[in-house]
VODOMI-300171 format. One record per residue (C-alpha): x, y, z. Coordinates in steps of 0.2 Angstrom, whole numbers, padded with zeros to 4 digits. Example, Ala and Ser with C-alpha at 12.3 -4.5 7.8 and 13.67 -1.06 7.14 Angstrom:
{{0062,-0022,0039}}
{{0068,-0005,0036}}
This chain:
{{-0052,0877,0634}}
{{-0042,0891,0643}}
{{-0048,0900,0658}}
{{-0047,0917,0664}}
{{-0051,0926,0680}}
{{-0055,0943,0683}}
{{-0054,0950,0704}}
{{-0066,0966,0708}}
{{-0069,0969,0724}}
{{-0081,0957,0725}}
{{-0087,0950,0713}}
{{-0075,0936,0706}}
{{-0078,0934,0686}}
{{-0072,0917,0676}}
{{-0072,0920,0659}}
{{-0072,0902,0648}}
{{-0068,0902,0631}}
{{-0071,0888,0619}}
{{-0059,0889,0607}}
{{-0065,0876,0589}}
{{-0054,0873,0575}}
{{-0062,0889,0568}}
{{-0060,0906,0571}}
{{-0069,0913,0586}}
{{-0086,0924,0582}}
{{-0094,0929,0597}}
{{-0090,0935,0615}}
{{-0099,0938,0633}}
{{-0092,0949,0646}}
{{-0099,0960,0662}}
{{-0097,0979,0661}}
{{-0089,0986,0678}}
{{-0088,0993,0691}}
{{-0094,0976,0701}}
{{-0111,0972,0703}}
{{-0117,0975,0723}}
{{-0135,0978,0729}}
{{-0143,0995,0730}}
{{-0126,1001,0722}}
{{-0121,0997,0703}}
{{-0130,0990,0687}}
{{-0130,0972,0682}}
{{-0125,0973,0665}}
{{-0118,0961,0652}}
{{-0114,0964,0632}}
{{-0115,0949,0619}}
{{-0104,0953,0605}}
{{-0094,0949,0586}}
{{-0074,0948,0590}}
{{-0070,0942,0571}}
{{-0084,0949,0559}}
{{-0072,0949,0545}}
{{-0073,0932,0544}}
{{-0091,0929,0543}}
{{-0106,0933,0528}}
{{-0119,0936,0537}}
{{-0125,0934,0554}}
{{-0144,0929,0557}}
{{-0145,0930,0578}}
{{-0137,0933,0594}}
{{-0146,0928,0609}}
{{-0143,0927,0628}}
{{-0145,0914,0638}}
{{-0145,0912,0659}}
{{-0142,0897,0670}}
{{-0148,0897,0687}}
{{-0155,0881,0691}}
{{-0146,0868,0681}}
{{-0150,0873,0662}}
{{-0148,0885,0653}}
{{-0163,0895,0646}}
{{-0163,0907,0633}}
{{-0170,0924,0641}}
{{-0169,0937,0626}}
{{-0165,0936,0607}}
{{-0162,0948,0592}}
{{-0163,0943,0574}}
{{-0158,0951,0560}}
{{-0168,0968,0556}}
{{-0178,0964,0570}}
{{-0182,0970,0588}}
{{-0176,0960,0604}}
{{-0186,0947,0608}}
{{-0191,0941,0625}}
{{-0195,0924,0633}}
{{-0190,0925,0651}}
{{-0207,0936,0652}}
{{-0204,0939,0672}}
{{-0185,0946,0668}}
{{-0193,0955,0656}}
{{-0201,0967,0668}}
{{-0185,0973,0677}}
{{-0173,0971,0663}}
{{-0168,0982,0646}}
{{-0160,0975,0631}}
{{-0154,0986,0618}}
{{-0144,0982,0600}}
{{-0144,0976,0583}}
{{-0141,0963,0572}}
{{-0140,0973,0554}}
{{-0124,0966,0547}}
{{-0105,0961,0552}}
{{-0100,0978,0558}}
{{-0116,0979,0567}}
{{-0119,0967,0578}}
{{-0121,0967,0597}}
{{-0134,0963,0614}}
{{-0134,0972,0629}}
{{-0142,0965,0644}}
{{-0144,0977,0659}}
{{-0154,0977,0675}}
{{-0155,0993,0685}}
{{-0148,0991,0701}}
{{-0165,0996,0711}}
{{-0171,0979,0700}}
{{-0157,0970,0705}}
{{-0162,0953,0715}}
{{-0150,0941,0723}}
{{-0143,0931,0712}}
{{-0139,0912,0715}}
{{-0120,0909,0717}}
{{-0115,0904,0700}}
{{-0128,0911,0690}}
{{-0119,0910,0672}}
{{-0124,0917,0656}}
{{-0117,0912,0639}}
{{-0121,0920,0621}}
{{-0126,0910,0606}}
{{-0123,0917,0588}}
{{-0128,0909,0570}}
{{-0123,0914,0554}}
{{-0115,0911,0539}}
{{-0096,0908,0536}}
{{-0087,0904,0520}}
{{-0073,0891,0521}}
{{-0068,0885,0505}}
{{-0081,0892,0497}}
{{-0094,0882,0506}}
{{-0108,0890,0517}}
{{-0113,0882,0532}}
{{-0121,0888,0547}}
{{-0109,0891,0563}}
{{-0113,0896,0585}}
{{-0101,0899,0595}}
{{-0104,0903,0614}}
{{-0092,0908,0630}}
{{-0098,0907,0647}}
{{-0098,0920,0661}}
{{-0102,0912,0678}}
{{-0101,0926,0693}}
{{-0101,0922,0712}}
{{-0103,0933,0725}}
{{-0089,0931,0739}}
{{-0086,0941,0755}}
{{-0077,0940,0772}}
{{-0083,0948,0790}}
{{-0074,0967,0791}}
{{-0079,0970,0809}}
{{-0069,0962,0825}}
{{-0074,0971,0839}}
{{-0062,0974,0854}}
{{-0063,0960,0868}}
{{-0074,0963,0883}}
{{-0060,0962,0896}}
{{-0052,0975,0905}}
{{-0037,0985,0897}}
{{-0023,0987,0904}}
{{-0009,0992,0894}}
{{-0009,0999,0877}}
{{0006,0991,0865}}
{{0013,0998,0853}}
{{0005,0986,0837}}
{{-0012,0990,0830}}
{{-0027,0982,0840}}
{{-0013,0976,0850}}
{{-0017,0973,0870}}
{{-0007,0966,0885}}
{{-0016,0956,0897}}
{{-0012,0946,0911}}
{{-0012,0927,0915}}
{{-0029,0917,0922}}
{{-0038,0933,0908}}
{{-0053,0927,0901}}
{{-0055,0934,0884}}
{{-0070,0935,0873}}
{{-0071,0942,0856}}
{{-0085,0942,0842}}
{{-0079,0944,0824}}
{{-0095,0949,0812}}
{{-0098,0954,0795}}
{{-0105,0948,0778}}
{{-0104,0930,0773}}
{{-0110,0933,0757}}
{{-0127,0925,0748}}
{{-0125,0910,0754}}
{{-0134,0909,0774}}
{{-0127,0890,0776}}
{{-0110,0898,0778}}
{{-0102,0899,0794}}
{{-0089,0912,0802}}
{{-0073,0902,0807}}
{{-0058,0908,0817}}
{{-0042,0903,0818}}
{{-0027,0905,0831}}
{{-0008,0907,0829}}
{{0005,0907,0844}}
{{0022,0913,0846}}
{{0031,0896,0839}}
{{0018,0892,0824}}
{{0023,0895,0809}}
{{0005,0897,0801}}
{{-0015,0900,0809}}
{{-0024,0882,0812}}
{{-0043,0879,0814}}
{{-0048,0887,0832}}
{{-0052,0869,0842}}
{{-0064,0876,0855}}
{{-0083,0877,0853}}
{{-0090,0895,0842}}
{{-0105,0903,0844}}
{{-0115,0907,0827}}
{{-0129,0917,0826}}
{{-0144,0916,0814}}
{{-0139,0925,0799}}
{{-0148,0942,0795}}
{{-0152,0947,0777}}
{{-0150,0966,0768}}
{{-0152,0965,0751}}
{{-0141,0950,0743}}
{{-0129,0949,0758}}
{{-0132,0940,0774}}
{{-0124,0944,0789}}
{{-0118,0933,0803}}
{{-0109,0935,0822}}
{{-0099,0922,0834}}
{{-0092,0923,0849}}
{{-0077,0913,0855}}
{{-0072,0915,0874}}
{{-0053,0910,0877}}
{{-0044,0908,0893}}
{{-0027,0916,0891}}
{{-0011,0907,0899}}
{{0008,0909,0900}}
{{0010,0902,0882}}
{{-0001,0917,0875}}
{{0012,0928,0873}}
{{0012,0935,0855}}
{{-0006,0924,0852}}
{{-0016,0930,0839}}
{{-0034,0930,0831}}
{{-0041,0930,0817}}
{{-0060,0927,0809}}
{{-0066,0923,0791}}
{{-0081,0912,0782}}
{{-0080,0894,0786}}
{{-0078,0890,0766}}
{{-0067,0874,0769}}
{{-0050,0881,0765}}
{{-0035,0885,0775}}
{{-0035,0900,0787}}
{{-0031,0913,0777}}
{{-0030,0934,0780}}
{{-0044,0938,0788}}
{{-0048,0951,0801}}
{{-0034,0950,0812}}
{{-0032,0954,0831}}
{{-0017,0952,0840}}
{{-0014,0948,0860}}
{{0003,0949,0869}}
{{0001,0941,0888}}
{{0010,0948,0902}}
{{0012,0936,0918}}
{{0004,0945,0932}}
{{0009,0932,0943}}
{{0020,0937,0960}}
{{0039,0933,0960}}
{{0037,0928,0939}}
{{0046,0935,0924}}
{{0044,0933,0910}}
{{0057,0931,0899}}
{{0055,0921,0882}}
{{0042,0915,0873}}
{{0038,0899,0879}}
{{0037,0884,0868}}
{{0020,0875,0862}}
{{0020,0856,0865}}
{{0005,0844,0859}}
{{0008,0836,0877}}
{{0008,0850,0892}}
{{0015,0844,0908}}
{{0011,0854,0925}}
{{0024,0865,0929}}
{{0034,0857,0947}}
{{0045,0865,0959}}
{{0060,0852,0966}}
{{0060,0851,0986}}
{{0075,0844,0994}}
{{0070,0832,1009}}
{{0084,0830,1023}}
{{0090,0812,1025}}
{{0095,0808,1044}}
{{0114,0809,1039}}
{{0111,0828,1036}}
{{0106,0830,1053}}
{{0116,0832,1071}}
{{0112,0828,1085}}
{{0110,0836,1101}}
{{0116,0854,1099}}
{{0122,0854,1083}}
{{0111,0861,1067}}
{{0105,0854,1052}}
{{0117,0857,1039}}
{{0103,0857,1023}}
{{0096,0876,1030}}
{{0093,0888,1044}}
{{0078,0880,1046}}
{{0076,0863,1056}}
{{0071,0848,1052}}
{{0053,0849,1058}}
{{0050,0865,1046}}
{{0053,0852,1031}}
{{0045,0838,1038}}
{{0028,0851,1040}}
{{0031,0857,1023}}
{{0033,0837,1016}}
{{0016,0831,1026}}
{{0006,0846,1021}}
{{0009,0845,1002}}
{{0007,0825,1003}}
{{-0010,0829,1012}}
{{-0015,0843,1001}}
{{-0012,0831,0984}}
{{-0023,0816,0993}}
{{-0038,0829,0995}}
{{-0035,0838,0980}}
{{-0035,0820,0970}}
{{-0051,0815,0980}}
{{-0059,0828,0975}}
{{-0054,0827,0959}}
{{-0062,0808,0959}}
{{-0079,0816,0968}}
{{-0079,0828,0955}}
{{-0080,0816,0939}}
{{-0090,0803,0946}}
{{-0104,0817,0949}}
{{-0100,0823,0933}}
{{-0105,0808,0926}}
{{-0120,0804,0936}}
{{-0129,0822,0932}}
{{-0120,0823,0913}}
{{-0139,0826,0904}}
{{-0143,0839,0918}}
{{-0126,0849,0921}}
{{-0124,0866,0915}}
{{-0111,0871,0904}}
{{-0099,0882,0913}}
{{-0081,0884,0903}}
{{-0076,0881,0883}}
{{-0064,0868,0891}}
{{-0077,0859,0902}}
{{-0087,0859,0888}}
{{-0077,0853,0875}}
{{-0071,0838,0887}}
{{-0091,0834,0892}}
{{-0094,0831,0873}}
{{-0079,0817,0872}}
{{-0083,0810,0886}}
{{-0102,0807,0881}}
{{-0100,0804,0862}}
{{-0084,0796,0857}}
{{-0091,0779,0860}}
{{-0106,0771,0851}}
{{-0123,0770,0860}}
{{-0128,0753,0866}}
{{-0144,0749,0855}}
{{-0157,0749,0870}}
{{-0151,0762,0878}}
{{-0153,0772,0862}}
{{-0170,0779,0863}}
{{-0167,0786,0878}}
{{-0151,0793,0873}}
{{-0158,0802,0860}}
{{-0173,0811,0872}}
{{-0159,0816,0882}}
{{-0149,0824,0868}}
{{-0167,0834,0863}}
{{-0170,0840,0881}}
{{-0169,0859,0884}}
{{-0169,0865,0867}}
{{-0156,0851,0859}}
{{-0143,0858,0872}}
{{-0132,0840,0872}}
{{-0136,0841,0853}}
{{-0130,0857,0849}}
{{-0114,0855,0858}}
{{-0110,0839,0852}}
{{-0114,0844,0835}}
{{-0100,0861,0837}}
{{-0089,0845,0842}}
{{-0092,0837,0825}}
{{-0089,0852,0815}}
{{-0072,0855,0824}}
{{-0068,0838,0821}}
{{-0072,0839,0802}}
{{-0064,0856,0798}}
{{-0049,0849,0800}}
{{-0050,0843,0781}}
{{-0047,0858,0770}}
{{-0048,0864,0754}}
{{-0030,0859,0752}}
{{-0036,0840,0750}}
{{-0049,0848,0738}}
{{-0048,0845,0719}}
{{-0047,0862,0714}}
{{-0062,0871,0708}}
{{-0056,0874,0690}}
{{-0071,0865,0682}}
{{-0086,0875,0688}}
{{-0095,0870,0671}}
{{-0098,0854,0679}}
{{-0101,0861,0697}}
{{-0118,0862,0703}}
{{-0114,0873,0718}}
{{-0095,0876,0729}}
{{-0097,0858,0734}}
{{-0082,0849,0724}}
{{-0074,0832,0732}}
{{-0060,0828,0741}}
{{-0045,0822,0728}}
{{-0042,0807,0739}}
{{-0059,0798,0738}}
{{-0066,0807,0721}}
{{-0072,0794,0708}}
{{-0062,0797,0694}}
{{-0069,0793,0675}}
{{-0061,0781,0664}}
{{-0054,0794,0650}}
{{-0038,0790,0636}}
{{-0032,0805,0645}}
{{-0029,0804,0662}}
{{-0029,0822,0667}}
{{-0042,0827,0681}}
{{-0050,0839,0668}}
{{-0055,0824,0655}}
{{-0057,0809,0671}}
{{-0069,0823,0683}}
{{-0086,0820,0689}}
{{-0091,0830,0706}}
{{-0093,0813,0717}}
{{-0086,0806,0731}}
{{-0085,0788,0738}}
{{-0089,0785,0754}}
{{-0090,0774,0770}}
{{-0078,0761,0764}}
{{-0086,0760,0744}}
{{-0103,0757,0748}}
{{-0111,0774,0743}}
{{-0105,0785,0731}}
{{-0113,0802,0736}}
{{-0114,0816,0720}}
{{-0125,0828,0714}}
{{-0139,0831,0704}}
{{-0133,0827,0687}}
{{-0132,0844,0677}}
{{-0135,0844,0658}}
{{-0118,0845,0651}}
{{-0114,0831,0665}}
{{-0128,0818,0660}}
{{-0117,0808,0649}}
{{-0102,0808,0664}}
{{-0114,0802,0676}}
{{-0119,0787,0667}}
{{-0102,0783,0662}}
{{-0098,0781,0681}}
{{-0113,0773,0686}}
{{-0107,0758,0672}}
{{-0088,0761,0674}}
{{-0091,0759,0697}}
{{-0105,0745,0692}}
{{-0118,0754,0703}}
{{-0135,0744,0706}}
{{-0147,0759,0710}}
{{-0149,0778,0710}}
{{-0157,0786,0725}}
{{-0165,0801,0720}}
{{-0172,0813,0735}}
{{-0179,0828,0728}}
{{-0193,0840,0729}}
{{-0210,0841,0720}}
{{-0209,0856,0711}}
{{-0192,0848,0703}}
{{-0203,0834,0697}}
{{-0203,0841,0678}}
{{-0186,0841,0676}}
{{-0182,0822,0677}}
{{-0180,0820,0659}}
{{-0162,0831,0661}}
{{-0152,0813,0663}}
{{-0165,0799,0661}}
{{-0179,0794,0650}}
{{-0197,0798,0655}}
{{-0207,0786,0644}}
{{-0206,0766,0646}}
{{-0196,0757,0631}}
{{-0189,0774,0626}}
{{-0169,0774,0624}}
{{-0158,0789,0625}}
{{-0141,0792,0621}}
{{-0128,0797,0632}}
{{-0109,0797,0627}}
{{-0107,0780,0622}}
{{-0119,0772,0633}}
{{-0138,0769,0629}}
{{-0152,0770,0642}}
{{-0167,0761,0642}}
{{-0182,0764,0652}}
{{-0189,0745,0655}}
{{-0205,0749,0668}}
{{-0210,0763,0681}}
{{-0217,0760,0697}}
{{-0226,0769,0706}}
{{-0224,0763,0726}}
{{-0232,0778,0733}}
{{-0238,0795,0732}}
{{-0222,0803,0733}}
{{-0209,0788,0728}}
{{-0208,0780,0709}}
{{-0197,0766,0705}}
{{-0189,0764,0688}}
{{-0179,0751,0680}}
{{-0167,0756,0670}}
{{-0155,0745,0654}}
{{-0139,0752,0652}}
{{-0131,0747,0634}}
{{-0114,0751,0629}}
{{-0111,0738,0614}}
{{-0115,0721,0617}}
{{-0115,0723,0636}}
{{-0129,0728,0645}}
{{-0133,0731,0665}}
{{-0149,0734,0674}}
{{-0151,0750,0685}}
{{-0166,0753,0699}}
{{-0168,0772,0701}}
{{-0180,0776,0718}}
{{-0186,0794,0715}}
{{-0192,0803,0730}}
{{-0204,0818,0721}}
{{-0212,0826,0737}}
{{-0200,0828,0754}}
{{-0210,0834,0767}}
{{-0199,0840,0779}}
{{-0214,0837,0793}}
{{-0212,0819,0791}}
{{-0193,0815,0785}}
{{-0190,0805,0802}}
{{-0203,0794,0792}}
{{-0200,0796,0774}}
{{-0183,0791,0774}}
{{-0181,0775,0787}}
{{-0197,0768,0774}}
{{-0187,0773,0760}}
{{-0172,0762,0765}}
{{-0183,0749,0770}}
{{-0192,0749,0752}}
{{-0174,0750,0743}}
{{-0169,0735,0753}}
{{-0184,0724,0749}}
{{-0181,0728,0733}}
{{-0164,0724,0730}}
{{-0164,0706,0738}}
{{-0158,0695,0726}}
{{-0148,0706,0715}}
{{-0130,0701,0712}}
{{-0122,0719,0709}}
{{-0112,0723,0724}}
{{-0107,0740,0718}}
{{-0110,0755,0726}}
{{-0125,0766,0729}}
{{-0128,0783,0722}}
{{-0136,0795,0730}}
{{-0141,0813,0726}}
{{-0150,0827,0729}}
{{-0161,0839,0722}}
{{-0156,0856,0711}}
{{-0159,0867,0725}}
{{-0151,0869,0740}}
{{-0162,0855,0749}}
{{-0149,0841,0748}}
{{-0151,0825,0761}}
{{-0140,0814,0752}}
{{-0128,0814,0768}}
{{-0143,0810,0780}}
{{-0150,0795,0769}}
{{-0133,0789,0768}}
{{-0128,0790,0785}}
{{-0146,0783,0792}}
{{-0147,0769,0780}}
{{-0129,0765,0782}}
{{-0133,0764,0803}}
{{-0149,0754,0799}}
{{-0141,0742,0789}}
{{-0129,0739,0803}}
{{-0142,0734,0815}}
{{-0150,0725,0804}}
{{-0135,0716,0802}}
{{-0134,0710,0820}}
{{-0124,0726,0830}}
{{-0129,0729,0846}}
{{-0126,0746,0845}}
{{-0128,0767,0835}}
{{-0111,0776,0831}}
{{-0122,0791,0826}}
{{-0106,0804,0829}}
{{-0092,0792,0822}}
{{-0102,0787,0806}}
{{-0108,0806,0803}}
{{-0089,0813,0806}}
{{-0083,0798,0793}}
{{-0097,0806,0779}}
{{-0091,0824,0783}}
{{-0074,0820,0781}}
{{-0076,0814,0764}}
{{-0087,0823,0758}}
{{-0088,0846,0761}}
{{-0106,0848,0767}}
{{-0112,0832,0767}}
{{-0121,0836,0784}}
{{-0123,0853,0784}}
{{-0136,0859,0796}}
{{-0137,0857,0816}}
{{-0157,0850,0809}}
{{-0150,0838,0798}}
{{-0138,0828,0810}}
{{-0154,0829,0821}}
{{-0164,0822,0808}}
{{-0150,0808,0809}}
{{-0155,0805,0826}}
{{-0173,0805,0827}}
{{-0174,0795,0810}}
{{-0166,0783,0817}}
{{-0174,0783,0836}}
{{-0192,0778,0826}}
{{-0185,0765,0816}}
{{-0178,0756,0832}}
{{-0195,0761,0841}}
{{-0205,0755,0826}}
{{-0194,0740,0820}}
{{-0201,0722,0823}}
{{-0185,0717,0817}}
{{-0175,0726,0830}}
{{-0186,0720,0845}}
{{-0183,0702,0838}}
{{-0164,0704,0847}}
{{-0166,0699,0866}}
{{-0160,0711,0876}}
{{-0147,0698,0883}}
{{-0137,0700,0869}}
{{-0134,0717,0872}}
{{-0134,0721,0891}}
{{-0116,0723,0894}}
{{-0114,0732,0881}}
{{-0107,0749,0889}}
């Protein structure tokens, strides 16, 4: 398979073209100029690149995927008219061609650009063609298809100029001199693109780094607003500038999980202000800063005469140094009293102090949520973190995501399979399951799922057509006893993509055969399946819990039952592989808080006497992109959680003895 890209403006275009041991027939490409809102024509043409090679052709037909399948939207036969089956794209869409004969053979697919809606990042569209070729004098009938999968990408254009005081102009662009103590604040805006989970990031760069790194204090991201297919976000960052500023500079972009890159750009050169300083070179940038100390010499009593004569260390006398000595000894025993004052009433009125600094922020949030939470002290803990509109939450949330974001793209496999990606979620290469192939290339051994926390989940997605027979291959090959399925109702239908829907009936997939043995139904919303998985004489057996109706009014329920349920039902069995989980085909995916609750539940089941909420959920993040991707969803964590220990007769079984020094 060879792969190409096409880059305009925009739009980003990946052609794929399946090259068979035959010639190629048929070919799918978009017509520019690039396709944007309000502004230019969705068009794409379907036609034959080798007609000499063919008799006769009988159809060419189009065909869309924009929720896992593809569907075939418009057809034309020979002699015939187009012929619609997507009815509802029908009404804003044209097609025009003809399939007559070789020479004349061709689909053209356009939407008006008032008709235009906003497409679903990687929407792709593939053409089939069948007719007649003659190979050794032997008619058969042949389809050949490419695929054309278009995502929409975009980074903020706007960086406004800070809201400080100017007071020098340079000579650079956006270039401004400040002095030292300045506290900067600048807000970087723009589109993000039709994604609205995405994020603005920024990144900073001083004088002796080679390269921008991650900015590492807290951001401020606004709710994302919506024109047409592009949603547009702000943030704020405030930054106190110092005497290592010198040549520091900005920049903002989309937080997509790859390294900073060229985004907007603002630059800041400091200037010390400060009486008596110059500056002369760039100061260095070490990972451990040290306060700055001025020596003083102290007269010993050999340095001094006596009687008329004079010191011999200055033209001051002795008593000047000794008031100088005393003074800045007293001075450090208050200011280090104070200090103490300060952190012990920092500690007492944590849940009710108000934010003031970045800094003082940044170094609240560690101090509170570094350690786990002692178990009955954690209902309490988790009011507190919901008190005045999730305050606590949403900061130590921000924390989390600095924490996390310092994985990038680099330790990404890249994304040169899209075909088998659901969405821009790919794993990491160093935990990625890898697929037992004769060839050992990530191409061949690639499935878009990631192990995590220490092997005892394996978190993916939901399992595409063209991926089905991948899917049960690595649930065989990583010997996994059950599927967790969380999905909404109205996906209900589309079960049958990877599993059989009737009992006793087997399927196919690759070289393993599945079996479905019995279906129970546990409840309105949750069915239970048991699956045989057959690949020659071998067989396993496979539960699959299917959640058909999350509610999000009553998750905090729904899932600590469902992890209660899957537990119950799998005492006894001997598999100790790995879970999977997955979510549904839209963008409603809780794999990362089932996992990450059921993982903690587990836990205290098991005897722990207290909730690493934070550490557990950082762990998940950092192996796997946007396993927890919402400030809701790491507070679903929490809440999930507070009503099973609330609820749990199991959990009040532990005497509080056990735990009370627990700190």
């Amino acid at each position: 398979m060879k792969k190409r890209k096409i880059e305009i403006g925009s739009l980003v275009v990946f052609f794929y073209l399946v090259l068979p041991a035959r010639s190629q027939h048929v070919q799918i490409q978009a017509v520019p100029p690039t396709v944007k809102y309000l502004e230019n024509d969705l068009v794409i043409i379907c036609s034959i690149t080798n007609p000499s090679s063919l008799i006769a052709i009988i159809s060419l037909e189009l065909l869309r995927n924009a929720s896992g399948s593809f569907q075939t939207i418009v057809s034309i036969k020979q002699d015939q008219k187009p012929h619609w089956i997507n009815t509802l794209l029908e009404r804003r869409a044209t097609v025009s061609g003809s399939v007559n004969d070789t020479n004349s053979a061709e689909l053209k697919f356009s939407i008006d650009n008032k008709n235009v809606l906003c497409p679903e990042d990687f929407t792709t569209y593939k053409c089939n063609m069948s007719g007649y070729v003659n190979i050794m004098n032997s008619n058969y009938i042949v389809q050949n298809e490419d695929q054309i999968t278009i995502t929409y990408t975009s980074k903020p254009t706007v960086l406004n100029e800070p809201t400080v005081q100017i007071y020098n102009s340079g000579s650079d662009t956006k270039e401004r001199r400040f002095p030292d103590k300045t506290v900067l604040k600048l807000t970087c805006q723009g589109e993000i693109g039709t994604n609205p989970k995405k994020i603005i990031r920024w990144c900073i760069k001083k004088a002796s780094q080679h390269s921008f790194v991650v900015f590492p204090l807290t951001t401020n991201h606004t709710v994302p607003s919506r024109f047409g297919c592009q949603y547009t976000r702000s943030s704020t960052i405030v930054y106190n500038i110092t005497s290592e500023d010198e040549f520091t500079q900005f920049l903002c972009e989309t937080g997509d999980y790859e390294l900073c890159g060229t985004g907007s750009i603002i630059r800041y050169v400091n200037i010390s202000n400060l009486e008596g300083t110059k500056v002369t070179s760039r100061p260095s940038i070490s990972t451990t800063r040290t306060a700055k100390t001025q020596t003083m010499m102290i007269p010993t009593l050999h340095q001094v005469s006596t009687g008329n004569s004079t010191s011999s260390v200055n033209k001051h006398g002795l008593g000047y140094y000794l008031y100088i000595y005393f003074g800045v000894a007293i001075g450090s025993v208050l200011i280090l009293f104070a200090a103490v004052c300060g952190c012990v009433k920092r500690k007492l009125n944590r849940g009710n102090a108000k934010r003031i600094t970045s800094l003082y922020t940044y170094l609240q949030i560690y101090e509170g949520i570094r350690e786990s939470v002692a178990l009955h002290r954690f209902v309490n803990h988790v009011i507190t973190l919901l008190k005045n509109d999730e305050e606590e939450l949403t900061e130590e949330y921000q924390a989390l995501l600095q924490s996390s974001e310092r994985i990038t793209a680099g330790t990404a496999i890249s994304m040169g399979i899209p075909s088998k990606n659901r969405s821009g979620v790919v794993p990491y290469e160093f935990n990625r399951v890898k697929l037992q192939k004769r060839e050992s290339s990530s191409s061949n051994n690639y499935i878009n799922a990631s192990i995590v926390l220490n092997g005892l989940y394996i978190m993916t997605q939901y399992p595409l057509q063209r991926t089905t027979a991948d899917f049960w291959q690595m649930l065989w090959e990583q010997n996994v006893p059950s599927i967790i399925a969380l999905t909404e109702k109205y996906e209900e239908i589309k079960n049958e993509c990877y599993y059989p829907s009737k009992d006793c009936v087997v399927r196919s997939f690759g070289r393993i055969d599945v079996e479905l043995l019995a279906t129970f139904n546990i409840s309105e919303d949750l069915t239970l399946r048991n699956f045989k998985l057959s690949r020659g004489k071998q067989t396993k057996n496979v539960g699959h819990f299917h959640v058909t109706n999350l509610d999000i009014s009553f998750l905090q329920e729904q899932i600590p039952s469902l992890v209660s349920i899957v537990e119950q039902t799998n005492k006894g069995i001997t598999i100790h592989g790995p879970r999977v989980v997955h979510g549904s085909c839209s963008d409603m995916d809780l794999s990362g808080v089932y996992i990450v609750v059921d993982f903690l539940m587990n836990s205290i089941l098991s005897g722990s006497d207290s909730i690493d909420v934070y550490g557990t959920t950082l762990k998940v993040l950092k192996e796997r992109m946007s396993s927890i991707h919402s400030e809701d969803q790491y507070s679903l964590i929490y809440t999930c959680l507070q009503r099973f220990v609330q609820n749990s007769t199991e959990v009040k079984k532990v005497k509080p003895s056990s735990y009370e020094n627990v700190t």
